[in-house]
C-alpha positions as a Markdown table, in Angstrom:
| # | Residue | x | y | z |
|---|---|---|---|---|
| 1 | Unk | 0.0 | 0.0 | 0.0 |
| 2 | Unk | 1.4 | 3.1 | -0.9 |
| 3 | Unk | 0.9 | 6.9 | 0.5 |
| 4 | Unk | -0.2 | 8.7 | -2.3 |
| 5 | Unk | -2.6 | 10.9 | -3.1 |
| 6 | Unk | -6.1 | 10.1 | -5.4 |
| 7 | Unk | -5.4 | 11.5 | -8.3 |
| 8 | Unk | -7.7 | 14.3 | -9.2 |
| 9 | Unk | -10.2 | 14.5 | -12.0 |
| 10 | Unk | -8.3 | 17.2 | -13.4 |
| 11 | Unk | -4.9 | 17.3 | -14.3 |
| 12 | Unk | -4.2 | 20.8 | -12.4 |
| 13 | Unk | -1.7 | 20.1 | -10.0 |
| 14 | Unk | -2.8 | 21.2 | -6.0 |
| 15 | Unk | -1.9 | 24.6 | -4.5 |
| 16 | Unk | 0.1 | 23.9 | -1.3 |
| 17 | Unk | -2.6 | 26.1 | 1.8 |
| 18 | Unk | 0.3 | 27.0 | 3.4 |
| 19 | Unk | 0.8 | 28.9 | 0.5 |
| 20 | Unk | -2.4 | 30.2 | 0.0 |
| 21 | Unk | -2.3 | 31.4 | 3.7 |
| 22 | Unk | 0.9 | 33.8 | 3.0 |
| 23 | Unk | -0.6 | 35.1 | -0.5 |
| 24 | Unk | -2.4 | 38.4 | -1.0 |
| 25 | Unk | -3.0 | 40.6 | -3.4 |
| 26 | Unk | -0.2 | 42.6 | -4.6 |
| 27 | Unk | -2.3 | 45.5 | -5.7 |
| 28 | Unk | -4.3 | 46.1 | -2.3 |
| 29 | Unk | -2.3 | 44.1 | 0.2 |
| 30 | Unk | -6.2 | 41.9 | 0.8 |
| 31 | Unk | -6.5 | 38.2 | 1.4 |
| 32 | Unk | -7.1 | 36.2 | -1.7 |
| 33 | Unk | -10.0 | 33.3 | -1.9 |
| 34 | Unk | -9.1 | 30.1 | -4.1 |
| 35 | Unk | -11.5 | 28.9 | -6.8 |
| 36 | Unk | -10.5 | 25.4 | -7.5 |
| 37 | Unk | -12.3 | 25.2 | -10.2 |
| 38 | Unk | -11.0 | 27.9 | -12.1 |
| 39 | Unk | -7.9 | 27.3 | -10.7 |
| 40 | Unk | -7.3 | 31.1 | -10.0 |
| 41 | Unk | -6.6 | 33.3 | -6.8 |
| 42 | Unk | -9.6 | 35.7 | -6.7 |
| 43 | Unk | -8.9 | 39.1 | -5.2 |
| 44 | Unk | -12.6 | 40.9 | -4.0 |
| 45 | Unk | -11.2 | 43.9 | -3.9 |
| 46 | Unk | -9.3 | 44.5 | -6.2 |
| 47 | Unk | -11.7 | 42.7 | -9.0 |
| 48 | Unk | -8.6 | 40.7 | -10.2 |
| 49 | Unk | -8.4 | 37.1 | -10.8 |
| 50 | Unk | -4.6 | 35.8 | -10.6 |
| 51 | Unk | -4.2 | 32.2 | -12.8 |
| 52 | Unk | -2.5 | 29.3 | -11.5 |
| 53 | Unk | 0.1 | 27.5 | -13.7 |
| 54 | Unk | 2.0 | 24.7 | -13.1 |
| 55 | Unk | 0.7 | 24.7 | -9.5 |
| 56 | Unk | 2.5 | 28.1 | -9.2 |
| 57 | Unk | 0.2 | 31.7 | -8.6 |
| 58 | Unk | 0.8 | 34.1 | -11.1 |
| 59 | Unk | 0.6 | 37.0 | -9.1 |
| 60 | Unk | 1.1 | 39.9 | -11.7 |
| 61 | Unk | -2.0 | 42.5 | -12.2 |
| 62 | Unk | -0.7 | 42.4 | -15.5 |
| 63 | Unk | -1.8 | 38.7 | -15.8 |
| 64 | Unk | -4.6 | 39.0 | -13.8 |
| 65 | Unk | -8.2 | 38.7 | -15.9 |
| 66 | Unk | -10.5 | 41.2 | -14.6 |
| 67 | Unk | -13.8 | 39.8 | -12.8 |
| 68 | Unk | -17.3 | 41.3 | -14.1 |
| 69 | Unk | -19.8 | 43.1 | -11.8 |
């Protein structure tokens, strides 16, 4: 038996939530909220939505897609 992880339906590779713990927004200093599903770091109030790639936050507005009203 081995200690691996279930592999996920997708093949986006986990976030460590340490990591997310540390993270804010580098425009308005604000926690960030994780959508898995998007696989983004959403900033509220900033209206920013940072990807993921790789596993690795992309935390450049200029990256960034911005969220609608």
């Amino acid at each position: 038996m081995t200690d691996a992880a279930p592999e996920r339906a997708t093949d986006q590779p986990t976030v460590d939530p340490r990591l997310l713990e540390a993270l804010v927004c580098p425009v308005t200093r604000m926690p960030l909220e994780y959508d898995r599903a998007a696989n983004e770091l959403i900033s509220r109030s900033a209206r920013l939505a940072y990807p993921i790639r790789d596993g690795v936050p992309v935390m450049l507005p200029e990256e960034a897609r911005e969220l609608a009203e």
